[in-house]
N, C-alpha and C positions, 0 to 999 in steps of 0.2 A: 809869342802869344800866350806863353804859361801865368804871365801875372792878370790877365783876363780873366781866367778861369774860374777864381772864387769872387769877383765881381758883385756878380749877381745876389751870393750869399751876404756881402757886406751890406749890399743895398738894404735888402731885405730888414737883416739888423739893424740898420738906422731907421728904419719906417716900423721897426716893434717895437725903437728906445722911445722915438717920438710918440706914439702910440700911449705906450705906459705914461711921457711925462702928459700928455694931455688927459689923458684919463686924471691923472691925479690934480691937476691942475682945477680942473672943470671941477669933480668932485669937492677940491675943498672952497671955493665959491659957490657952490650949491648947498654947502652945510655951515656957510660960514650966513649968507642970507635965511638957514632956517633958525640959525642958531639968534641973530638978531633980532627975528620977531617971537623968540624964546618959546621956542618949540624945540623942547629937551629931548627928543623922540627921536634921533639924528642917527642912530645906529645902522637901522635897516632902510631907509633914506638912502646915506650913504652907499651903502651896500649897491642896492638897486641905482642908480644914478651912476655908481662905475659901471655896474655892466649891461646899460642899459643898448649900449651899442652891438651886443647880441641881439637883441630883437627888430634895429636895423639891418643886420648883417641876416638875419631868416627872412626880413622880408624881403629883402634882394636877391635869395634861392629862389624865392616866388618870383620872381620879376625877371631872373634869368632863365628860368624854367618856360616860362611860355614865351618867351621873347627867345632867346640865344638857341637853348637845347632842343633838339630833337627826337626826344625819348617817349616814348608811348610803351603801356604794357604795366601789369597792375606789381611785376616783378623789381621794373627799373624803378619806378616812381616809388615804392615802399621803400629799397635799398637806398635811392638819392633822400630821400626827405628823411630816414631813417637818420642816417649817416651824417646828415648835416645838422641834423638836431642836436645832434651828441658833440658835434664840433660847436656849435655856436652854445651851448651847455657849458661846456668847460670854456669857453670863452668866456661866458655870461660869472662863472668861478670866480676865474682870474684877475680878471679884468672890477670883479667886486669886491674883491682882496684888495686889490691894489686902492682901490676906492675908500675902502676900510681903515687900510691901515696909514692911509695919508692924512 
């Protein structure tokens, strides 16, 4: 059962490679249609368009928060929404780098 064990880790990585190529994929047919009806503007577009899937991934903390979680308390809910913002931030980064520079 030892070649089990990093399994999970591999997964993981193939659904962050697929991640990245669809990001980049999506991104340059979204810049490539602004670019067509010649809207030279395309920088911060792009930008925003890769990581735009940050602002889906915060609104599904909203969604698992009243649905999934059981957390009540002005302590928990500052630390979760706090925390998650800063995660889906540098997601929102990354994810518009890679947007960027494709």
């Amino acid at each position: 059962w030892g070649h089990q064990l990093f399994t999970p880790y591999s997964i993981l990585f193939l659904v962050f490679g697929i991640l990245l190529l669809v990001t980049a994929c999506i991104t340059v047919s979204l810049t490539y249609l602004q670019l067509s009806v010649e809207d030279h503007e395309w920088w911060w577009r792009s930008f925003l368009s890769g990581g735009a899937t940050a602002f889906f991934m915060y609104a599904y903390i909203f969604y698992y928060w009243i649905v999934e979680s059981h957390m009540y308390g002005a302590l928990q809910l500052s630390f979760y929404f706090g925390y998650m913002l800063i995660i889906c931030y540098a997601v929102f980064l990354m994810l518009g780098c890679i947007g960027f520079f494709s």
